[in-house]
C-alpha positions in Angstrom: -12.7 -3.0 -25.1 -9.0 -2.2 -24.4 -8.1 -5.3 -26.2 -9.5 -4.0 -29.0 -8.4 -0.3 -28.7 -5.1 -1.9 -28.5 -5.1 -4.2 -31.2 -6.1 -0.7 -33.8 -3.4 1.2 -32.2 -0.9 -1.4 -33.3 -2.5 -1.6 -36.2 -2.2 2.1 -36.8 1.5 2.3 -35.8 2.6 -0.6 -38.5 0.6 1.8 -41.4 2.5 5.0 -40.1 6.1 2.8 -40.3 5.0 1.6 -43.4 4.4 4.5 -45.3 7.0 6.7 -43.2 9.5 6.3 -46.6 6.9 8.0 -48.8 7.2 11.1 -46.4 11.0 11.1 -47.0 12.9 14.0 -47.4 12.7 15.2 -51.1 15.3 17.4 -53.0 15.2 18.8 -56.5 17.7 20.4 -58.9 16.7 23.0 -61.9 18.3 25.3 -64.5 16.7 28.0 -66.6 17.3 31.1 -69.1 15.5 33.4 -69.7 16.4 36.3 -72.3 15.1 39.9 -71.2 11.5 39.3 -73.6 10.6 36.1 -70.8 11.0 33.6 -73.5 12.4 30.9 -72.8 16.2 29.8 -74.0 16.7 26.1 -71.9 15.6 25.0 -68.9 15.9 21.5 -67.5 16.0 19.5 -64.0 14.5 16.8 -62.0 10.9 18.0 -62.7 7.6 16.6 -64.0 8.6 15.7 -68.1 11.9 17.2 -67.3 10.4 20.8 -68.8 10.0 24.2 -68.0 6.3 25.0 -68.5 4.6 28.7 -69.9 1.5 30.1 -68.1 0.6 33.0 -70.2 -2.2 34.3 -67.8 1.1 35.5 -65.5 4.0 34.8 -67.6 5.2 32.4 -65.4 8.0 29.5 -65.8 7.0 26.5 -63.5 8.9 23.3 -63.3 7.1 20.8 -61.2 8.1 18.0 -59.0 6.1 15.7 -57.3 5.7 15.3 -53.5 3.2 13.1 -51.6 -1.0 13.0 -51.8 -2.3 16.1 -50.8 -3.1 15.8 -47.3 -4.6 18.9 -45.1 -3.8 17.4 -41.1 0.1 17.8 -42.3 2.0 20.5 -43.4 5.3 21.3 -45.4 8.8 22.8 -44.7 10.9 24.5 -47.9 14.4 25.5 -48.1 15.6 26.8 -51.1 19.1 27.2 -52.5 19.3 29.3 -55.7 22.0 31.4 -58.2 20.7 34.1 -60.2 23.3 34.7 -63.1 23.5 38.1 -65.5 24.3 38.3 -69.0 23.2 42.4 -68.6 22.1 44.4 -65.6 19.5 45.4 -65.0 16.6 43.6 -65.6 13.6 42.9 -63.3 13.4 39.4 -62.1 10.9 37.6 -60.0 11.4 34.1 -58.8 8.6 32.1 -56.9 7.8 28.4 -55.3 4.8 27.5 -55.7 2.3 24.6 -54.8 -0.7 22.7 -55.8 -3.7 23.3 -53.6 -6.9 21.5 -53.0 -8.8 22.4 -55.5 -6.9 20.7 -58.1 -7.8 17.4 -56.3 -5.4 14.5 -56.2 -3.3 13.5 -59.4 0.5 12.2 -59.0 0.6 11.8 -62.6 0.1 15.8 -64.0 0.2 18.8 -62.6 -2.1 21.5 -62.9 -1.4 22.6 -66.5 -2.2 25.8 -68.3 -3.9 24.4 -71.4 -7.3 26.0 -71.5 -6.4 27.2 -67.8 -8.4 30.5 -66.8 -6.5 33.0 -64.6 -9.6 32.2 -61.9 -8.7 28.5 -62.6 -5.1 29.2 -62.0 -5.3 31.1 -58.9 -7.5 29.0 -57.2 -5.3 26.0 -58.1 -1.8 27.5 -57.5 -0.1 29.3 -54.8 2.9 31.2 -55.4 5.3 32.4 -52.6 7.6 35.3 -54.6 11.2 34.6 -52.3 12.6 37.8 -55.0 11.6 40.6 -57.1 14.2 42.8 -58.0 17.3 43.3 -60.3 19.6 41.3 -59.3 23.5 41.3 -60.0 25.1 38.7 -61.5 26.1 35.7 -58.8 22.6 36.7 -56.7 22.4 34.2 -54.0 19.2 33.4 -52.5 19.1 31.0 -50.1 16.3 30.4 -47.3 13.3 28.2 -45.4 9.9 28.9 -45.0 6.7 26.5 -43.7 3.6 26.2 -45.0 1.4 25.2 -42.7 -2.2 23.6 -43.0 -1.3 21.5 -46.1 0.8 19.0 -47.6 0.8 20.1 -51.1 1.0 16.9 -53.8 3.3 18.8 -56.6 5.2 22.0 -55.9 7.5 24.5 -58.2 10.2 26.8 -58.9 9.2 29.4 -60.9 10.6 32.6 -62.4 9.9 35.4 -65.0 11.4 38.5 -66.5 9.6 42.0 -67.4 10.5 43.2 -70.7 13.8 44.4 -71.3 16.7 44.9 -73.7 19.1 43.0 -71.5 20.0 39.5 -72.5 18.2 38.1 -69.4 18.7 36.0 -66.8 19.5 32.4 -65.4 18.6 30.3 -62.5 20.1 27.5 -60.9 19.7 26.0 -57.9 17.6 23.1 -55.5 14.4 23.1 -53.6 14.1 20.6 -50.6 10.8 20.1 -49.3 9.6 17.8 -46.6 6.4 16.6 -45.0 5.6 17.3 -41.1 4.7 15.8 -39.2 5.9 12.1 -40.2 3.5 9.4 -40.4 5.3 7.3 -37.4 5.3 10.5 -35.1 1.0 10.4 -35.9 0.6 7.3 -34.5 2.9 8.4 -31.1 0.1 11.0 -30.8 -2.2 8.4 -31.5 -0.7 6.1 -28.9 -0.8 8.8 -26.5 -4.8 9.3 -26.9 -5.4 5.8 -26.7 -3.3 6.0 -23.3 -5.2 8.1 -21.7 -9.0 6.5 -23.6 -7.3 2.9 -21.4 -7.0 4.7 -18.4 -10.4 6.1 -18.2 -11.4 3.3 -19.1 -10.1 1.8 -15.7 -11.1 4.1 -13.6 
């Protein structure tokens, strides 16, 4: 029997090291405009089809990138460093990162789209964390970290929209980093510390 268990748990431990590179670090660049009407004027980065993507039900912008397969037992950790540019003040701003849930079900080659996409449909398949809502000047820095525990999302987003204004609007520039905790090799240290104790039972 502790042959056995022994022969899984190094098993186990050659998986987590192989896959360990998957669970790499990831970091994204974007750039979008946005006149004072929320329409959009140019927006590019690293993102899924390299575009900036409309969901009327909120007026959001989202551009998504991808991450890992969605994976509940591990969880994610954001930072987020982004400049909010003027052309006229003031204008209301929001700006968001967002993330796939469950619901969508795996699928590392789309996102969850808006085509034909219910608000219901949308809020059950997107979460959105607003880091800003205001009216910001010109040069706005935001920069921060936040966890979100209880999943490891497979696509996440930066997202932003104005209210209607006369202003000329507003642009975003920036990164997004987001890693997956814990990492596959420090799973199988857990694991080798259950089987441990399992051997040592087992000997008793």
């Amino acid at each position: 029997m502790a042959r056995m268990l022994r022969a899984i748990l190094g098993l186990a431990i050659v998986a987590a090291l192989a896959t360990s590179a998957s669970a790499a670090v990831r970091t994204d660049t974007f750039s979008v405009s946005l006149n004072g009407e929320n329409d959009l004027m140019g927006g590019e980065g690293t993102g899924w089809n390299n575009e900036f993507v409309y969901y009327p039900n909120t007026d959001w912008w989202n551009m998504w990138f991808y991450d890992d397969p969605p994976d509940p037992a591990r969880w994610k950790h954001f930072t987020y460093d982004i400049i909010l540019y003027m052309e006229l003040t003031p204008v209301l701003t929001e700006v968001a990162i967002n993330w796939s849930t469950l619901a969508y079900g795996p699928n590392p080659g789309q996102p969850p789209l808006p085509l034909e996409m219910t608000l219901e449909e949308e809020q059950a398949q997107i979460t959105r964390y607003v880091i800003y809502s205001g009216q910001p000047v010109s040069g706005e820095h935001l920069v921060g970290e936040f966890d979100l525990r209880g999943l490891n999302p497979e696509w996440v987003s930066f997202d932003m929209r104005n209210y209607a204004s006369d202003n000329l609007g507003t642009m975003a520039m920036g990164t997004i980093t987001h890693e997956c905790l814990p990492e596959p090799a420090t799973l199988a240290l857990v694991a080798l510390g259950g089987l441990g104790v399992l051997l040592r039972r087992k000997r008793k």
